[in-house]
C-alpha positions in Angstrom: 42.2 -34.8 33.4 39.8 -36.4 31.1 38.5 -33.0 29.3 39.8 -30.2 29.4 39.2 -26.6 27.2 41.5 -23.6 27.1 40.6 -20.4 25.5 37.0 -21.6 24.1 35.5 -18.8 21.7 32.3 -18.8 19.9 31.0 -16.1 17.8 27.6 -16.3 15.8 27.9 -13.4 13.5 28.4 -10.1 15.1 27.2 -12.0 18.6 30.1 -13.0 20.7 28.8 -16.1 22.6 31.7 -17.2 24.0 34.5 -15.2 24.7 37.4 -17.1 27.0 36.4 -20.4 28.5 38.4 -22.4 30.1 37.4 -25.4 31.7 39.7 -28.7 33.3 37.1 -32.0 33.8 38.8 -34.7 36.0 37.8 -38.2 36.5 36.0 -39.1 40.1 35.0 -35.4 40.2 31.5 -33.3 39.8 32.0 -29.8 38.4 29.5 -27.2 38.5 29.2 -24.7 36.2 27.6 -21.7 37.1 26.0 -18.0 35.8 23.4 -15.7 34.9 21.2 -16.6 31.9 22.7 -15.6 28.6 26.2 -16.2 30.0 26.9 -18.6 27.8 27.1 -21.3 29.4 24.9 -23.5 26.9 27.2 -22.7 23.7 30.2 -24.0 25.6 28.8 -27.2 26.6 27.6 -27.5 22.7 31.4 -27.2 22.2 32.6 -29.4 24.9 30.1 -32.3 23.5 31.2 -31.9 20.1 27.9 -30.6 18.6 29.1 -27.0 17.7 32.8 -26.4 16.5 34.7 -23.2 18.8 35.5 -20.2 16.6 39.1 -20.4 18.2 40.1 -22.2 21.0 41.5 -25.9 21.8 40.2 -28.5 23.4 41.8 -32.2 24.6 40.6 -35.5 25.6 43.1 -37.8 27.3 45.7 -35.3 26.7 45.7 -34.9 23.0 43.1 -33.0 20.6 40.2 -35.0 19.4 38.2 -35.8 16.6 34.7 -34.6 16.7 33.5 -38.1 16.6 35.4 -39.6 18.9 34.6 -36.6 21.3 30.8 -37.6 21.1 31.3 -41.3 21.5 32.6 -40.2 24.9 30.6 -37.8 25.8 27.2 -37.9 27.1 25.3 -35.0 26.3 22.0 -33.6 28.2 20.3 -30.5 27.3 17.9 -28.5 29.3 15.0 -29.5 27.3 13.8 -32.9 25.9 14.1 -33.5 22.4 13.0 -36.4 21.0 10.0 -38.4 18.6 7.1 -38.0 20.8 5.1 -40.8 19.2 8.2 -43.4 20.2 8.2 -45.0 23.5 11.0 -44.7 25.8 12.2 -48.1 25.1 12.5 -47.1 21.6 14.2 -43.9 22.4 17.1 -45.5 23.9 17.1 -48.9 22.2 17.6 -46.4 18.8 20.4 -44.3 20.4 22.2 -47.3 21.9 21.8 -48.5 18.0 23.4 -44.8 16.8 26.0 -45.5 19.2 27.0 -48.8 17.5 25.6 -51.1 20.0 24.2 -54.5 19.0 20.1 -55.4 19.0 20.7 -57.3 22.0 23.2 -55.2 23.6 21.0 -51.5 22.8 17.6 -53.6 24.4 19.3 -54.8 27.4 20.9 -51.5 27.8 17.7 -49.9 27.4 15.8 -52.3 30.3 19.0 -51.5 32.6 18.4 -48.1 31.8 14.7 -48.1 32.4 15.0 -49.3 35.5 17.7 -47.1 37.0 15.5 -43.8 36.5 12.4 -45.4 36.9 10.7 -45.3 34.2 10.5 -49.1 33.9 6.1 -49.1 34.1 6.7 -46.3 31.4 8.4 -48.2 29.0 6.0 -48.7 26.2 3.8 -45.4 26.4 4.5 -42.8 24.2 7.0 -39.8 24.9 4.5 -37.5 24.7 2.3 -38.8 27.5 5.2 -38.2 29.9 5.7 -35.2 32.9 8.1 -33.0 32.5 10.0 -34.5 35.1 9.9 -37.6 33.3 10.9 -36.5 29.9 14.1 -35.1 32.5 15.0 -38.7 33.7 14.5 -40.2 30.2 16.8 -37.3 28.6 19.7 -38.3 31.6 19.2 -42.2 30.5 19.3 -40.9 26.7 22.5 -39.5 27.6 23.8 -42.5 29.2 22.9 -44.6 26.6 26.6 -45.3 25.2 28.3 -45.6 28.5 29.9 -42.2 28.5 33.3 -41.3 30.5 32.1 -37.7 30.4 28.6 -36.1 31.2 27.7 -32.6 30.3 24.0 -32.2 31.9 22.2 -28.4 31.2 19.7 -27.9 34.0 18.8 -31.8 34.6 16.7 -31.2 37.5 14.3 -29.0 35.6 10.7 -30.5 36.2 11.6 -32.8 38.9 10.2 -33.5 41.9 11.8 -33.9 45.3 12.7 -37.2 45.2 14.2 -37.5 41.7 16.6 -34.6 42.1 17.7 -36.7 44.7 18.4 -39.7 43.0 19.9 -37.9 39.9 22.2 -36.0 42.6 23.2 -39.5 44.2 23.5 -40.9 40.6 26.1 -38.1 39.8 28.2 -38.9 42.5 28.2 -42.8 41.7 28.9 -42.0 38.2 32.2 -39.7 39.5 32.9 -42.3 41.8 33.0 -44.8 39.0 35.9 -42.7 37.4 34.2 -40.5 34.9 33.8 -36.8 34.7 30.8 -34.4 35.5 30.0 -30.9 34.3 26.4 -30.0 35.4 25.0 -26.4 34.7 22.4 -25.3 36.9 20.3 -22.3 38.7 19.8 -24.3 41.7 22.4 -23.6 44.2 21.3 -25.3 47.0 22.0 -28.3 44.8 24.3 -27.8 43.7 26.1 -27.0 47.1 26.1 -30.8 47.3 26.3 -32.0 44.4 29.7 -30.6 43.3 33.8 -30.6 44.0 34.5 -27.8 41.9 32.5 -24.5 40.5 33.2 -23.0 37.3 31.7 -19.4 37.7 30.6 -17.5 33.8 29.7 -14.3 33.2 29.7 -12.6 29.8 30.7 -15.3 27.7 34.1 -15.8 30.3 34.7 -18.1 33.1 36.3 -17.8 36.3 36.8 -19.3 39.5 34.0 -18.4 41.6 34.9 -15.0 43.6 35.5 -14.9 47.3 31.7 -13.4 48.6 32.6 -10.3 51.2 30.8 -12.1 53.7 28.5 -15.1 54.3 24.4 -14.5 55.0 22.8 -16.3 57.8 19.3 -17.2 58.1 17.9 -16.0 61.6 14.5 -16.7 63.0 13.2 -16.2 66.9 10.4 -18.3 68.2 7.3 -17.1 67.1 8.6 -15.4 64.1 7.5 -17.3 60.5 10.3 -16.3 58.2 14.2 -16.3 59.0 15.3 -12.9 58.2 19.1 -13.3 56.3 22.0 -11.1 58.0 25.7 -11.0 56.7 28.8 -11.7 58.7 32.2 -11.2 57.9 33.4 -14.6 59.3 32.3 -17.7 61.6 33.5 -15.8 64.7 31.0 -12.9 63.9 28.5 -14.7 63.3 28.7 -17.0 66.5 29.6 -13.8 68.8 26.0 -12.6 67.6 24.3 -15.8 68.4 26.3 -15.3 71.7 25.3 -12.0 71.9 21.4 -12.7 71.4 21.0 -15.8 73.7 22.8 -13.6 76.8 20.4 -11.0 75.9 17.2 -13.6 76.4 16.6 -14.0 72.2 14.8 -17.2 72.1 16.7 -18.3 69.0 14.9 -21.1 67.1 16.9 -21.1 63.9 20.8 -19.6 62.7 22.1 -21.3 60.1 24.4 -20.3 56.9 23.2 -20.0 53.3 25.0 -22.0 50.5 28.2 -20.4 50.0 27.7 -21.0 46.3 24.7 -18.7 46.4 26.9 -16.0 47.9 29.9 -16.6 45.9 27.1 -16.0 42.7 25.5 -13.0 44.2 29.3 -11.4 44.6 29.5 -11.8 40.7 29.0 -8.4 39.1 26.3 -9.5 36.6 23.2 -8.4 35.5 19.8 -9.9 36.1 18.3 -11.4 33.1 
């Protein structure tokens, strides 16, 4: 375990952010952390990076409780919107953060280059912040995060804004970092994703995690030839499923598509939570 928080709390006056997290990080692993909008979900990776102290609650790094310093010179931290000085370039962005971070001239510009380069943004280098895409400003934020060679990563939404081909990259960049030895925690609203993305799911609802709940059955996407949508139909298991397909193709259905949904996506629609 590199991070891990039992019992996290938050409470911002009479709100109750936070009301039991508990959350285990491991190194080489990708956790995804999952929920309805106002769950709570962005207050407790504020407290997991350091940045907001838990009303009650502990939290250890290596084993042992640590200082809020320490915690953030381990921790790369990405929130769900860009926040930066619009008139710097994104040279300058990192090169200063690598400088915040205690890194040398040299060391914070060559960071910066390698940086650059690995979310290409390298042709983007000396324009202003402001001039950038949305999805830009996203792959600039994950380098900003990077900056200090993190063992831990706390991403909110990363792939907000991104095309195709990024989310992609930033998926495949995940699992490198993991694979490397360090320790993912990635919220997000998109399941397919995060389906492949991820070796464990942290489910939140009301300011509480949980592990994510067994769905009652899985939904299949069916579609005939001819038809242009798949319409979705549950089954209790595999066998169910597959006796329908059996079932339809004896009877002459010209089946063109039957394939499962993300589990994920179930497992969040069995949570009992409002839609927000």
């Amino acid at each position: 375990m590199l991070l891990v928080a039992n019992g996290l709390a938050r409470t911002f006056g009479r709100h109750q952010a936070v009301t039991d997290a508990t959350v285990a990080l491991t190194a080489g692993r990708v956790t995804g952390l999952v929920g309805p909008n106002g769950a709570g979900k962005t207050t407790l990776l504020l407290m997991l990076a350091g940045l907001l102290r838990p009303t009650s609650g502990t939290l250890e790094l290596d084993g042992a409780p640590p200082d809020p310093t320490a915690l953030r010179a381990r921790v790369g931290w990405m929130p769900d919107v860009f926040g930066t000085w619009d008139t710097l370039t994104p040279v300058e962005i990192l090169r200063t953060f690598g400088r915040l971070y205690g890194l040398s001239p040299d060391a914070a510009r060559a960071r910066a280059a390698e940086l650059l380069e690995d979310v290409h943004l390298a042709e983007y280098a000396a324009r202003p912040a402001q001039e950038l895409s949305r999805g830009q400003k996203q792959r600039l934020g994950y380098a900003r995060a990077r900056v200090h060679t993190p063992s831990v990563l706390l991403l909110d939404e990363p792939a907000s804004g991104m095309d195709p081909r990024s989310r992609r990259e930033l998926r495949d960049s995940l699992r490198a970092f993991a694979g490397q030895g360090g320790a993912v925690l990635v919220s997000s609203h998109i399941l397919s994703e995060l389906t492949e993305m991820v070796d464990d799911v942290v489910m939140m609802t009301g300011g509480r995690t949980s592990a994510p709940p067994d769905a009652t059955a899985r939904t299949w996407r069916v579609r005939l030839v001819g038809e242009l949508a798949p319409k979705t139909m549950p089954f209790p298991s595999e066998v169910a499923a597959a006796a329908y397909l059996s079932e339809q193709i004896t009877a002459g259905a010209r089946v063109a598509e039957f394939t499962p949904t993300s589990a994920l996506e179930d497992s969040y629609l069995a949570l009992e939570a409002d839609r927000t």
